[in-house]
DOFIMAR-145058 format. One record per atom (N, C-alpha, C): residue number from 0; residue in one letter; atom name; y negated, x, z. Coordinates in steps of 0.2 Angstrom, whole numbers, m for minus. Layout:
  seq  type  atom      Y      X      Z
  NUM     A    CA      Y      X      Z
...
***
This chain:
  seq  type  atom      Y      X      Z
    0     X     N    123    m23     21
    0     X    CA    117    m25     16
    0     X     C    113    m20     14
    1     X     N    111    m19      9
    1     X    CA    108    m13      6
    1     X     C    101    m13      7
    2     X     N     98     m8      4
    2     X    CA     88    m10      7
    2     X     C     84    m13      1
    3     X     N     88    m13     m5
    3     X    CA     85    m20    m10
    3     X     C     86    m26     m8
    4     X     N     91    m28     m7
    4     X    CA     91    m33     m3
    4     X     C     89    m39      5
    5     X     N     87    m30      7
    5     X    CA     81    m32     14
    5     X     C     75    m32     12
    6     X     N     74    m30      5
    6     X    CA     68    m30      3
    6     X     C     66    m37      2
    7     X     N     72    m40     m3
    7     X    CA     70    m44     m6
    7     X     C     70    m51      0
    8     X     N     74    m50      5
    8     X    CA     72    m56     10
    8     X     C     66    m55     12
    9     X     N     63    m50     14
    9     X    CA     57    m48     16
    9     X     C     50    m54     11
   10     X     N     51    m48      6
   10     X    CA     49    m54      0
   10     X     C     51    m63      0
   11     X     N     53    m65      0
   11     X    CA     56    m71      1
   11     X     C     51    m74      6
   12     X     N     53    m71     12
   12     X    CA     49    m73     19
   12     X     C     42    m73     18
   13     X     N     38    m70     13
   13     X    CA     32    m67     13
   13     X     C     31    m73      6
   14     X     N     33    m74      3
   14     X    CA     33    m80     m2
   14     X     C     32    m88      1
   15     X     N     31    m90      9
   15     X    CA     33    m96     12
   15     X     C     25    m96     14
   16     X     N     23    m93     14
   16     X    CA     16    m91     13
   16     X     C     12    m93      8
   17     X     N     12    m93      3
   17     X    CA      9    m94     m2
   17     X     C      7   m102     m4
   18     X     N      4   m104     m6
   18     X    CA      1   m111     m8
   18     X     C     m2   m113    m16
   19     X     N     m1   m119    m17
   19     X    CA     m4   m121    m24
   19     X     C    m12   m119    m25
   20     X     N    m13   m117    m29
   20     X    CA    m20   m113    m30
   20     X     C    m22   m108    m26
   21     X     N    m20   m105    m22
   21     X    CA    m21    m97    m23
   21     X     C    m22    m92    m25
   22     X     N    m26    m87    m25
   22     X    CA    m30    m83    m26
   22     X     C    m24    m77    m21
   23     X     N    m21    m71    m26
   23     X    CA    m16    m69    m23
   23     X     C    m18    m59    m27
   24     X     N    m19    m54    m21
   24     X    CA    m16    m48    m22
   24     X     C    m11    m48    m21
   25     X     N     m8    m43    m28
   25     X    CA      0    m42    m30
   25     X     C      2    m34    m29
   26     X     N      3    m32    m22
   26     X    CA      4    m24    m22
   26     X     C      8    m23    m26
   27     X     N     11    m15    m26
   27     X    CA     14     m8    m29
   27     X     C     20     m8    m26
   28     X     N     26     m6    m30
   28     X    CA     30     m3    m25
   28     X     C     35     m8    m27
   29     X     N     42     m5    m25
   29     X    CA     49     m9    m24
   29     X     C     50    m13    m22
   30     X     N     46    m15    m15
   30     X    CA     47    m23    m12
   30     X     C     40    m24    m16
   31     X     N     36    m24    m15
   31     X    CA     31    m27    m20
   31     X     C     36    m32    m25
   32     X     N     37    m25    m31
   32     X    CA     41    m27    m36
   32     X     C     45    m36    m36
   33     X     N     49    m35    m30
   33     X    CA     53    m42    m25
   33     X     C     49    m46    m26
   34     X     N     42    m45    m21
   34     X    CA     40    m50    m23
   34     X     C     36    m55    m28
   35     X     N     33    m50    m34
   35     X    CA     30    m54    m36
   35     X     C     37    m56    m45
   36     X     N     44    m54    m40
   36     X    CA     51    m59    m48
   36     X     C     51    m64    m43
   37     X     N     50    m66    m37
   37     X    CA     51    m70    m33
   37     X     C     44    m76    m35
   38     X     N     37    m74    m34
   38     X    CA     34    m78    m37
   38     X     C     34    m82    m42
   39     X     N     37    m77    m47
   39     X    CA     37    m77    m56
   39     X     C     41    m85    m55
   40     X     N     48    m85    m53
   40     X    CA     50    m90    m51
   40     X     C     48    m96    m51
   41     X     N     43    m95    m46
   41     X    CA     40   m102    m41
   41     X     C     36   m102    m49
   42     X     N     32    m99    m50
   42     X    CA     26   m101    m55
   42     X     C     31   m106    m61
   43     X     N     35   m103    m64
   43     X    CA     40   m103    m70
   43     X     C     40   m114    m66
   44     X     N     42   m114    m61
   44     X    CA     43   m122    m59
   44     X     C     36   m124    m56
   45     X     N     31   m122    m57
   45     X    CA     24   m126    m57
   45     X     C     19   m123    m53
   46     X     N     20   m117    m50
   46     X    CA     16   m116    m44
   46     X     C     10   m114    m46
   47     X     N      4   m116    m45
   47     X    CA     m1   m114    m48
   47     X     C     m5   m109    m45
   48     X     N     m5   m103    m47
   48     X    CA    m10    m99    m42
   48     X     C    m13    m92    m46
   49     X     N    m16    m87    m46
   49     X    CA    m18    m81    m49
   49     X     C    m17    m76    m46
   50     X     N    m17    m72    m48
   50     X    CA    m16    m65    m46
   50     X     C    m20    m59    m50
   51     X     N    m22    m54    m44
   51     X    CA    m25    m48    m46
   51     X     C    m20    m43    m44
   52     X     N    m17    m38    m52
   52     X    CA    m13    m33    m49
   52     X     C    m15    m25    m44
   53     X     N    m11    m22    m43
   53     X    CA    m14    m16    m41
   53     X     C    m13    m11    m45
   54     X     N     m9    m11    m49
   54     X    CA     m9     m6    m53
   54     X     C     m4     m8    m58
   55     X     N     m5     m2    m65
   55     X    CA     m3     m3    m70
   55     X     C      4     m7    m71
   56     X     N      9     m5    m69
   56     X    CA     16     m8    m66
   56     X     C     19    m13    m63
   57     X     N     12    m15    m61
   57     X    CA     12    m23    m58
   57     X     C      9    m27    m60
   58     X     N      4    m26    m65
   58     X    CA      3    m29    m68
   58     X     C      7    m31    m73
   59     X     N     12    m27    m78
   59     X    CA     16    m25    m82
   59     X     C     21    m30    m78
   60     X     N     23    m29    m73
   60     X    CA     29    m36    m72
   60     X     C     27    m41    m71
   61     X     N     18    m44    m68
   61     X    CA     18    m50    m67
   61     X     C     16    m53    m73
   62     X     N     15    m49    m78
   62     X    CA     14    m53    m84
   62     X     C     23    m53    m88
   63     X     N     26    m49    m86
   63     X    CA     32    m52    m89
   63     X     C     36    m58    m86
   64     X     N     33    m60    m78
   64     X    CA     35    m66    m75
   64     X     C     30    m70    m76
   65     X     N     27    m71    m81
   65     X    CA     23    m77    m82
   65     X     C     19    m78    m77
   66     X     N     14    m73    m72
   66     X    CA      9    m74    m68
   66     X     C      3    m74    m73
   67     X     N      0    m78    m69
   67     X    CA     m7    m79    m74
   67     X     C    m12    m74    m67
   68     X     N    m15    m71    m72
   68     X    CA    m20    m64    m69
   68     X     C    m28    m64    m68
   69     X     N    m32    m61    m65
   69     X    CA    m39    m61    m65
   69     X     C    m39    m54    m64
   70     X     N    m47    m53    m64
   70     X    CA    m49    m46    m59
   70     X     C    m53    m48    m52
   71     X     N    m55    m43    m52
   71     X    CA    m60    m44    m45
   71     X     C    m68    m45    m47
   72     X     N    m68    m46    m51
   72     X    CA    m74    m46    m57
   72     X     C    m77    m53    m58
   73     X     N    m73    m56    m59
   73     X    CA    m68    m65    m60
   73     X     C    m69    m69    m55
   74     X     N    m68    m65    m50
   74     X    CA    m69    m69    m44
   74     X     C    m70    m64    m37
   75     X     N    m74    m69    m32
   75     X    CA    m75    m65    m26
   75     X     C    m74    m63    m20
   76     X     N    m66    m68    m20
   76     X    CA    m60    m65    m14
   76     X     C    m56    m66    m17
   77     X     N    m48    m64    m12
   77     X    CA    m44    m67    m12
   77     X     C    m41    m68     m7
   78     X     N    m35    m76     m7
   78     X    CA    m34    m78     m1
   78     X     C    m28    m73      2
   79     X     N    m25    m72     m1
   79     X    CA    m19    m67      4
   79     X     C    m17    m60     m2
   80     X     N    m16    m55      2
   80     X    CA    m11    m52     m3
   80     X     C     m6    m49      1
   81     X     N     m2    m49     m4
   81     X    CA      4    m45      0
   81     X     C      7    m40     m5
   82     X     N      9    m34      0
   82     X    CA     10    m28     m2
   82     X     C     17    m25      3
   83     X     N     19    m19      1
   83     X    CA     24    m16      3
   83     X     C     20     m9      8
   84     X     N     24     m6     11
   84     X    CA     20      0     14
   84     X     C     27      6     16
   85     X     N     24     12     16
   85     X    CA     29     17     17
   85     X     C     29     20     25
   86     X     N     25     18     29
   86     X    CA     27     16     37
   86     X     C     21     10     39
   87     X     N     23      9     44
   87     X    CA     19      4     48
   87     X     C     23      5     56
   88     X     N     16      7     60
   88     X    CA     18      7     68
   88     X     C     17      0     70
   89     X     N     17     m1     78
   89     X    CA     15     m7     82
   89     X     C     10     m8     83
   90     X     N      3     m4     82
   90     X    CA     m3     m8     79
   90     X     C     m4    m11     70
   91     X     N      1    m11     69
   91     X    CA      0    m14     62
   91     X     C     m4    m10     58
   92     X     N     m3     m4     60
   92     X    CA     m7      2     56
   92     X     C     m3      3     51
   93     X     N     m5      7     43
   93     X    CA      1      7     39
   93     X     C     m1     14     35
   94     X     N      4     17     33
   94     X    CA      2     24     27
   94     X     C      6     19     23
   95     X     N      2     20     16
   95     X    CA      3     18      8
   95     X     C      3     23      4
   96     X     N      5     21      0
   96     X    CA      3     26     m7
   96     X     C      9     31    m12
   97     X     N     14     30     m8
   97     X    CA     20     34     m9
   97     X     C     21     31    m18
   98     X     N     18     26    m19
   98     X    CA     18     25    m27
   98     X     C     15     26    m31
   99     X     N      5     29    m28
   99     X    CA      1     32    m32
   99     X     C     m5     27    m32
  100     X     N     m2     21    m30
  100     X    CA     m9     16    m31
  100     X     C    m13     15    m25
  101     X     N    m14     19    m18
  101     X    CA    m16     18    m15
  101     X     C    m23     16    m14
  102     X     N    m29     18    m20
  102     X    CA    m36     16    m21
  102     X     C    m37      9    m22
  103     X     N    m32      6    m29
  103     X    CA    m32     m1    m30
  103     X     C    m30     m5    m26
  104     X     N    m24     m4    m20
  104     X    CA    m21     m8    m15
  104     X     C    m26     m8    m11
  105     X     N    m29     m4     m8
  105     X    CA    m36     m5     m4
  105     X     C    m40     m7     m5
  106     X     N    m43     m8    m11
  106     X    CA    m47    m12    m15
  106     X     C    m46    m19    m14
  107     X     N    m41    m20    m15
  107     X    CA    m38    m28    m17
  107     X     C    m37    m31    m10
  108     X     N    m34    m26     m4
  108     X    CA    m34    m28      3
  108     X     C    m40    m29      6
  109     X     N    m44    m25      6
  109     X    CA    m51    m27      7
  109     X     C    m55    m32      5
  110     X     N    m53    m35     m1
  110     X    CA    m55    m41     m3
  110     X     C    m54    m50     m3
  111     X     N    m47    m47      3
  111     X    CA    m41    m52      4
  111     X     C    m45    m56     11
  112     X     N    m44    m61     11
  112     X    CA    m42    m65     18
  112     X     C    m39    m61     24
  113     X     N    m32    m62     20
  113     X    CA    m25    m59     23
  113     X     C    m20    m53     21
  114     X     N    m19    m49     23
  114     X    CA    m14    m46     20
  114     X     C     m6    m46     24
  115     X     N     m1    m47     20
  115     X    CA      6    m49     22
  115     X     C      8    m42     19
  116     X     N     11    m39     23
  116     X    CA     15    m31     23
  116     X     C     22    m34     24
  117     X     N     29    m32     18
  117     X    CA     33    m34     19
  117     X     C     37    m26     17
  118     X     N     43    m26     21
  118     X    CA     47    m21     19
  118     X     C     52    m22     23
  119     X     N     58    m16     23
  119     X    CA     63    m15     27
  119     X     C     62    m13     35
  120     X     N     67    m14     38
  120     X    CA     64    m12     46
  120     X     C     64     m3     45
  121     X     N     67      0     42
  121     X    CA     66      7     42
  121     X     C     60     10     42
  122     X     N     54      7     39
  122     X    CA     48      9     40
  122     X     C     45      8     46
  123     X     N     46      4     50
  123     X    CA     44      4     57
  123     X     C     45      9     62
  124     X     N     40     12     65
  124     X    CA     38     18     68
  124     X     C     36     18     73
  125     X     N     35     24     79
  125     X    CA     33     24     85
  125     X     C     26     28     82
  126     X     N     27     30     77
  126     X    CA     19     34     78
  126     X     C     17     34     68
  127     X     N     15     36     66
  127     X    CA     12     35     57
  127     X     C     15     46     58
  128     X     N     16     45     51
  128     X    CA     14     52     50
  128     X     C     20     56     50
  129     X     N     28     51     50
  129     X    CA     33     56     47
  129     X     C     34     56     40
  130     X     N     31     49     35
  130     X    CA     30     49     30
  130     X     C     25     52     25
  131     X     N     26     56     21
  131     X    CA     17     62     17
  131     X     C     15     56     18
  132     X     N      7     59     22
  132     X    CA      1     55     20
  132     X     C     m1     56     13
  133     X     N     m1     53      7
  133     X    CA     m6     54      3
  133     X     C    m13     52      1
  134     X     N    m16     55     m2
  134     X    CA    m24     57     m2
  134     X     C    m28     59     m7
  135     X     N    m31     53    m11
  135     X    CA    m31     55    m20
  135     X     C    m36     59    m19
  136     X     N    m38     62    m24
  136     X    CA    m42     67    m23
  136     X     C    m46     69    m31
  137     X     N    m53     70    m28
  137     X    CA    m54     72    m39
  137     X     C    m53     79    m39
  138     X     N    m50     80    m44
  138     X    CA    m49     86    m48
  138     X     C    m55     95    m45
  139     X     N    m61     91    m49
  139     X    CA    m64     96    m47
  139     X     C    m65     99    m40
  140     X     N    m66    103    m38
  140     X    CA    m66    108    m32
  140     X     C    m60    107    m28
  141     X     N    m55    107    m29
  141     X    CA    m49    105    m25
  141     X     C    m49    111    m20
  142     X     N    m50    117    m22
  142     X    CA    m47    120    m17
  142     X     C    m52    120    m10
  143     X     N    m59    117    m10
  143     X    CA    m64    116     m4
  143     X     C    m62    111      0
  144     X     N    m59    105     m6
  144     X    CA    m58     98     m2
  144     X     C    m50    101      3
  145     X     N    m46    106     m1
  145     X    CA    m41    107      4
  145     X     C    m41    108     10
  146     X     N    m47    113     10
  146     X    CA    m50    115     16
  146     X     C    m51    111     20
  147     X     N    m58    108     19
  147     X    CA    m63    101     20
  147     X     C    m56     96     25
  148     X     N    m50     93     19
  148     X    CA    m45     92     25
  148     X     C    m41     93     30
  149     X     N    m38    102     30
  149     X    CA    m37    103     35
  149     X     C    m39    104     41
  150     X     N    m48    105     40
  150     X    CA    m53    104     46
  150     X     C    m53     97     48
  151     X     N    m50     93     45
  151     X    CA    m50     84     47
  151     X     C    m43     85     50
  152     X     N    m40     86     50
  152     X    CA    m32     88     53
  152     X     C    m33     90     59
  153     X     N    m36     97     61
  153     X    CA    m36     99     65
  153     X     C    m41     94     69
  154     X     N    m47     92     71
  154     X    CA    m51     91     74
  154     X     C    m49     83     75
  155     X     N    m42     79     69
  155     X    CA    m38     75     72
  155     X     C    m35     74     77
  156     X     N    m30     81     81
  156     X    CA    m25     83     84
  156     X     C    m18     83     79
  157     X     N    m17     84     72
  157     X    CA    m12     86     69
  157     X     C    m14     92     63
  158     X     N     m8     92     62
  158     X    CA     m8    100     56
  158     X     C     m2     99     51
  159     X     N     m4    101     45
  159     X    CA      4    101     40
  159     X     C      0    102     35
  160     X     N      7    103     30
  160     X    CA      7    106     25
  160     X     C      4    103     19
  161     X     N     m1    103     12
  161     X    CA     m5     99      9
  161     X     C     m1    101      1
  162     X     N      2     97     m3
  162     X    CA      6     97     m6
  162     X     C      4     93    m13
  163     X     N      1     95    m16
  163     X    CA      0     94    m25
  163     X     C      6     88    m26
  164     X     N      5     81    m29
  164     X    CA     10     77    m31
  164     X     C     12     80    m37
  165     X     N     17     83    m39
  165     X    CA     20     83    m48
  165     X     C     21     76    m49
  166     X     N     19     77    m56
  166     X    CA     22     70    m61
  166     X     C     26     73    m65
  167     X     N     27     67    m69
  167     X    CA     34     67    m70
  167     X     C     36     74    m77
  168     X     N     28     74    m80
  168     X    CA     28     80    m85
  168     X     C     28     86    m83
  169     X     N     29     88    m76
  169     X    CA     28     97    m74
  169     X     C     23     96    m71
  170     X     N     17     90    m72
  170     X    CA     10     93    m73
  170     X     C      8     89    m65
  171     X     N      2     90    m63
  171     X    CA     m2     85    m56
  171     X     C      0     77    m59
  172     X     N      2     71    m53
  172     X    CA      6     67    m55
  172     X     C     m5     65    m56
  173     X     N     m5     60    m59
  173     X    CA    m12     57    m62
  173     X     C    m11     48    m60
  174     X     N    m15     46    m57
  174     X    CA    m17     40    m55
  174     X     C    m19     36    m60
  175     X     N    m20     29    m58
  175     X    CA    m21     25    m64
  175     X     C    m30     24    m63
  176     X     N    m33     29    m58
  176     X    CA    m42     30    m57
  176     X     C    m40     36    m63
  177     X     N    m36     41    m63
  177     X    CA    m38     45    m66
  177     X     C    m39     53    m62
  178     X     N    m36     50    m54
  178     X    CA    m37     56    m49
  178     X     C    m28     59    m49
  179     X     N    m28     63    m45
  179     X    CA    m24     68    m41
  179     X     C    m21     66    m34
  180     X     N    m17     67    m31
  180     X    CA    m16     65    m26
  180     X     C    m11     73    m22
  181     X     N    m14     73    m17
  181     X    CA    m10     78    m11
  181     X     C     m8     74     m7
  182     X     N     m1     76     m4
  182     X    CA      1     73      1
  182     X     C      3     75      8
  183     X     N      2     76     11
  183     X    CA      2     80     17
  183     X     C      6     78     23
  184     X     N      8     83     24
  184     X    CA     16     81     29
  184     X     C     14     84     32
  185     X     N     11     78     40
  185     X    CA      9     80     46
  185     X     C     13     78     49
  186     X     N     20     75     51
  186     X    CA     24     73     54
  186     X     C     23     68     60
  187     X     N     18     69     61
  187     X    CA     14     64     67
  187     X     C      8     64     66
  188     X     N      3     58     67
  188     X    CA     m3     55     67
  188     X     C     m5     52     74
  189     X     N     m6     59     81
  189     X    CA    m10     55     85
  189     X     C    m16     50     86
  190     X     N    m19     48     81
  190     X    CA    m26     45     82
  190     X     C    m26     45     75
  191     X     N    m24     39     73
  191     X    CA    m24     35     65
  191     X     C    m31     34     62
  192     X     N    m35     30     65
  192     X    CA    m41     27     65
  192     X     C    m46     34     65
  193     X     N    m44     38     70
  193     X    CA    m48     43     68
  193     X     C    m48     50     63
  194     X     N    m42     49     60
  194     X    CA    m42     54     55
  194     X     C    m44     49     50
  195     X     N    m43     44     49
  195     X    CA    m44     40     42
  195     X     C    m51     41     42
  196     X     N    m56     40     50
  196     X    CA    m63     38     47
  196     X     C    m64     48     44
  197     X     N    m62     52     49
  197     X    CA    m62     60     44
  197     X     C    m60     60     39
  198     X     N    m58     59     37
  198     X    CA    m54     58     28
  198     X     C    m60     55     26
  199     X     N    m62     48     25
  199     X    CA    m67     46     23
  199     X     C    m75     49     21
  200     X     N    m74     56     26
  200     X    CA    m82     58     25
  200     X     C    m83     64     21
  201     X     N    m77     65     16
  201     X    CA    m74     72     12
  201     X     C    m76     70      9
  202     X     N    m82     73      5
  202     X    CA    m85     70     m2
  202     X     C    m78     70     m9
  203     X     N    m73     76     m7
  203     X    CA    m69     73    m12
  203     X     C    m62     69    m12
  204     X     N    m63     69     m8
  204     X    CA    m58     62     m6
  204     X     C    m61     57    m11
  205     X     N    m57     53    m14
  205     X    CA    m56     47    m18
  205     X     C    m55     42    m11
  206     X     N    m49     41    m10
  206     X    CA    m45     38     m2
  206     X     C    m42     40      1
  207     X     N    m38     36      3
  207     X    CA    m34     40      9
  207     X     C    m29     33     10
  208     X     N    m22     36     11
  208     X    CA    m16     31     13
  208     X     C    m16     29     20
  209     X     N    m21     30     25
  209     X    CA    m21     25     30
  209     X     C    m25     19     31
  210     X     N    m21     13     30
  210     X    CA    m23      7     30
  210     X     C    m24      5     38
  211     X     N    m29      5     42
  211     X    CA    m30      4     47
  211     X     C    m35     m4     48
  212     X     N    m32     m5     53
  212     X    CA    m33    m12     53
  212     X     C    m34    m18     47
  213     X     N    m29    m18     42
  213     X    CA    m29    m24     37
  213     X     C    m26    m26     37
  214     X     N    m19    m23     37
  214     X    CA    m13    m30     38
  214     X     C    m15    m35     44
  215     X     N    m13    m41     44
  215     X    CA    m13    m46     47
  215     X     C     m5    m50     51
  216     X     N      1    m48     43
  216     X    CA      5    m48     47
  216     X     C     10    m45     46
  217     X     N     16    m42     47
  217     X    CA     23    m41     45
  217     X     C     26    m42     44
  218     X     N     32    m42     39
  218     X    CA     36    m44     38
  218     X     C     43    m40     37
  219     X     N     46    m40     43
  219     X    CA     50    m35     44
  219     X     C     61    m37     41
  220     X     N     62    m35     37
  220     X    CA     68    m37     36
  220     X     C     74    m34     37
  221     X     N     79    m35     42
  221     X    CA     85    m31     45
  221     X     C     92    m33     44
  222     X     N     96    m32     46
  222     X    CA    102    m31     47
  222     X     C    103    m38     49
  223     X     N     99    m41     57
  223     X    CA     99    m46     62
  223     X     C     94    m49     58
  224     X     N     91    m51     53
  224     X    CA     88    m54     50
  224     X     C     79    m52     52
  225     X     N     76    m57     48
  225     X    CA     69    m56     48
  225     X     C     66    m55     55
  226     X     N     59    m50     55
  226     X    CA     56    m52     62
  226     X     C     49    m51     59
  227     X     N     45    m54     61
  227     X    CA     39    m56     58
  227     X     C     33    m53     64
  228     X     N     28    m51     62
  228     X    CA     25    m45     69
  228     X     C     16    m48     68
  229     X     N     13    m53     74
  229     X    CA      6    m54     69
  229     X     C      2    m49     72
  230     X     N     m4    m48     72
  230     X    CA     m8    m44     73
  230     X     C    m12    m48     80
  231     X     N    m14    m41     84
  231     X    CA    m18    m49     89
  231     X     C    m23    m50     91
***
């Protein structure tokens, strides 16, 4: 079985969840993408519910699956989202971003009830930090904020290398904010929770791909089938 279609069981699983009239974030990403042709679905045979995208490209498909959309503007939560992630340990900690849209996804997760994290078992980790952290970042003063980070690294207990995302023109890959993102390959993340609150105090930091403490639950999909992991 290949990992689209671990994905897409994943997805599935994380679809059993949902209810008539809900208020839904609709993550970024591959299995995202799963989920929300899976929704499309349900909606197309009556499900009533709305969603808020994360980014440009999910929006762009849930409007070609016939979901009906709001913003955050519109309204002042939401009931669940579910979203995909590029690791996730045994505290249900998670690095995002590997698609760019980690500002909007935290946005929307934060404004959730619930967040459902659905992916393949291969992101499942003993520790966060073999996947690039990424870390949007604004343009001006890059090379302080470089510093500014490594100082958060070090006084984290890890170190690596800080790497400019290309897009896909040659050029700094550009967000759907309008920022930059580095992504830094520190291999391991002793103390998640406390580089993220470091990250956070970098005046240029935009965000940061550790989603610490939001998911609620996981959705794990394998070879042996589903394992589902709740938070405790």
């Amino acid at each position: 079985m290949d990992k689209e279609e671990l994905k897409r069981r994943a997805a599935a699983q994380a679809l059993e969840h949902v209810r008539d009239g809900m208020k839904l974030g609709l993550g970024t990403g591959s299995t995202a993408k799963h989920f929300v042709e899976l929704l499309g679905e349900r909606v197309r045979a009556g499900l009533n519910v709305v969603g808020v995208p994360t980014s440009e490209a999910t929006r762009a498909d849930a409007e070609r699956c016939g979901i009906r959309l709001t913003t955050l503007d519109e309204i002042d939560h939401l009931d669940l989202t579910v979203d995909g992630a590029d690791e996730v340990d045994g505290h249900l900690d998670l690095i995002k971003g590997g698609g760019g849209a980690l500002l909007r996804e935290k946005i929307v997760a934060a404004a959730s009830d619930r967040m459902i994290v659905i992916a393949d078992e291969s992101k499942l980790v003993g520790a966060l930090g073999r996947f690039p952290l990424p870390i949007e970042v604004i343009p001006f003063g890059l090379g302080a904020t470089r510093r500014a980070l490594q100082n958060a690294f070090t006084a984290a207990g890890c170190d690596g290398e800080l790497k400019l995302r290309p897009g896909k023109d040659g050029h700094a890959f550009v967000t759907d904010g309008g920022h930059w993102i580095l992504d830094a390959q520190l291999g391991r993340i002793p103390d998640a929770p406390r580089l993220a609150q470091l990250l956070s105090m970098i005046p240029g930091v935009v965000e940061h791909g550790l989603f610490v403490g939001m998911a609620s639950t996981v959705v794990l999909a394998g070879a042996d089938g589903i394992r589902t992991i709740e938070r405790a």
